[in-house]
N, C-alpha and C positions, 0 to 999 in steps of 0.2 A: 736438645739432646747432643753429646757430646759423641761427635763419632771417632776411636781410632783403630787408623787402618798401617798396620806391618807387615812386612817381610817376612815368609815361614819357610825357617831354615830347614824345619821340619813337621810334619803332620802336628796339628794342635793337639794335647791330650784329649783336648771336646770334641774333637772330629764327628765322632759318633753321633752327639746332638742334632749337628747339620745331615747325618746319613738318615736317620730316625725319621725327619721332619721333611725330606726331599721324598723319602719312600712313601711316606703315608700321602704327598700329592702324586704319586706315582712315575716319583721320579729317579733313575738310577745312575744321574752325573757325581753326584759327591759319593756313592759305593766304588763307584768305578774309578775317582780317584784318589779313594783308598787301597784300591786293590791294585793298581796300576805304581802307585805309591811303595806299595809292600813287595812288588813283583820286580822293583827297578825296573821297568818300563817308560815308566813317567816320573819322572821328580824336579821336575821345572830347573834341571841344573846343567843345561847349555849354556853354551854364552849367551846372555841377553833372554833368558826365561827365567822366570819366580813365581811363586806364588805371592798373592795378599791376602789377608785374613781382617775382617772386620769385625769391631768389638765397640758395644755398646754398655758402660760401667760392667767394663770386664767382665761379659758376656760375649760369646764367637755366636754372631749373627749372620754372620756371613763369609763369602770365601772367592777369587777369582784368578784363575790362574792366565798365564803369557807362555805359548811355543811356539817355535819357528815353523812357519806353514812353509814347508817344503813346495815347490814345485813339482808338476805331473813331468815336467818336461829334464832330463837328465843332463841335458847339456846347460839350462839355464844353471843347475844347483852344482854346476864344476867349475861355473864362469864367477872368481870372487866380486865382479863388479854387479849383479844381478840373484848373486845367491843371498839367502837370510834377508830378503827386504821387507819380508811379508809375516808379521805375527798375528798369532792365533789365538782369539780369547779363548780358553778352554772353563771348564768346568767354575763356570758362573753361576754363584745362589745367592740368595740374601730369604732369613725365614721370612715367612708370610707374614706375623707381625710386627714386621719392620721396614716391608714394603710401604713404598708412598711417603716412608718417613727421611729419604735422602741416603739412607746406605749407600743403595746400589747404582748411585749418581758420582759419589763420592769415591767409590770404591773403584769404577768404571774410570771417572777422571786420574785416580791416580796409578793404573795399570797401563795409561794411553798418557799419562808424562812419564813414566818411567821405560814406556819402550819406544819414545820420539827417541835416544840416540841411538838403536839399533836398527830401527823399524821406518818405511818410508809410509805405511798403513798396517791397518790389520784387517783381520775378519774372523767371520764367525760359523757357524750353525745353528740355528734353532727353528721350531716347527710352533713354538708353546704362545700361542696369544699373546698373552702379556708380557711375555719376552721380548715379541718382536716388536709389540707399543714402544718399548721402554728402549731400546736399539733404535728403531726408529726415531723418536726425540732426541736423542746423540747425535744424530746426523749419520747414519747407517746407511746405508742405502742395500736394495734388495737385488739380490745378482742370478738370474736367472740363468737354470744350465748349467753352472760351474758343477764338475763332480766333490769336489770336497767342501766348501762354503755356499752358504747363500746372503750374508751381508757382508759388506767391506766397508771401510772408510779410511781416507786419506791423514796422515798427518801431516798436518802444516801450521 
């Protein structure tokens, strides 16, 4: 299976496929990053944030975004040597079946090469089983406490 994975300058026209198929597992990450999308709240266009889109014979199977996790701490995000070191995997899917088939490995490795020049690590959020299996095997590790994440990982 040929997997390709791009740059989305803007919402795919198929978004909606991915919102349909996240909702019926009862999931509201790719609504929210339509609506957040629609609302200019969110559009992955900081420096050093994008979205990816994965397609399988041009099919959008998938989708995984990159934002700068701020710091709780205010004097850290004024200090340019310690601000932006830290991104944020956002609104991560891959449909159901295409899981286990390498999307969401593929898609993960190249959200996590493309924010080594900005990013000293990332991290994440998730609650969902099989999400955190699949973080986990990345090499994720689980962060107990933190108010905004509960996985990180180093880039090196």
């Amino acid at each position: 299976m040929e997997i390709l994975i791009q740059q989305a300058e803007q919402l795919p026209e198929n978004i909606q496929d991915l919102v349909i198929a996240s909702k019926k597992e009862g999931f509201e990450m790719i609504q929210r990053l339509v609506d957040e999308y629609e609302q200019g709240t969110n559009r992955f266009d900081r420096k050093g944030e994008f979205l990816l889109t994965a397609y399988v014979s041009n099919k959008l199977v998938g989708c995984g975004g990159l934002n700068i996790q701020f710091s709780e701490d205010a004097e850290t995000n004024q200090n340019p040597s310690t601000q932006r070191k830290i991104g944020r995997v956002r609104r991560f899917y891959v449909l159901p079946e295409y899981r286990r088939e390498g999307v969401a490995k593929r898609l993960l490795q190249e959200l996590e090469k493309r924010a080594k020049p900005q990013f000293s690590a990332l991290c994440l959020h998730t609650d969902i089983n099989h999400a955190v299996q699949f973080y986990t095997k990345q090499n994720y590790v689980f962060v107990e406490h933190h108010p905004s994440y509960n996985y990180f990982k180093y880039l090196v």
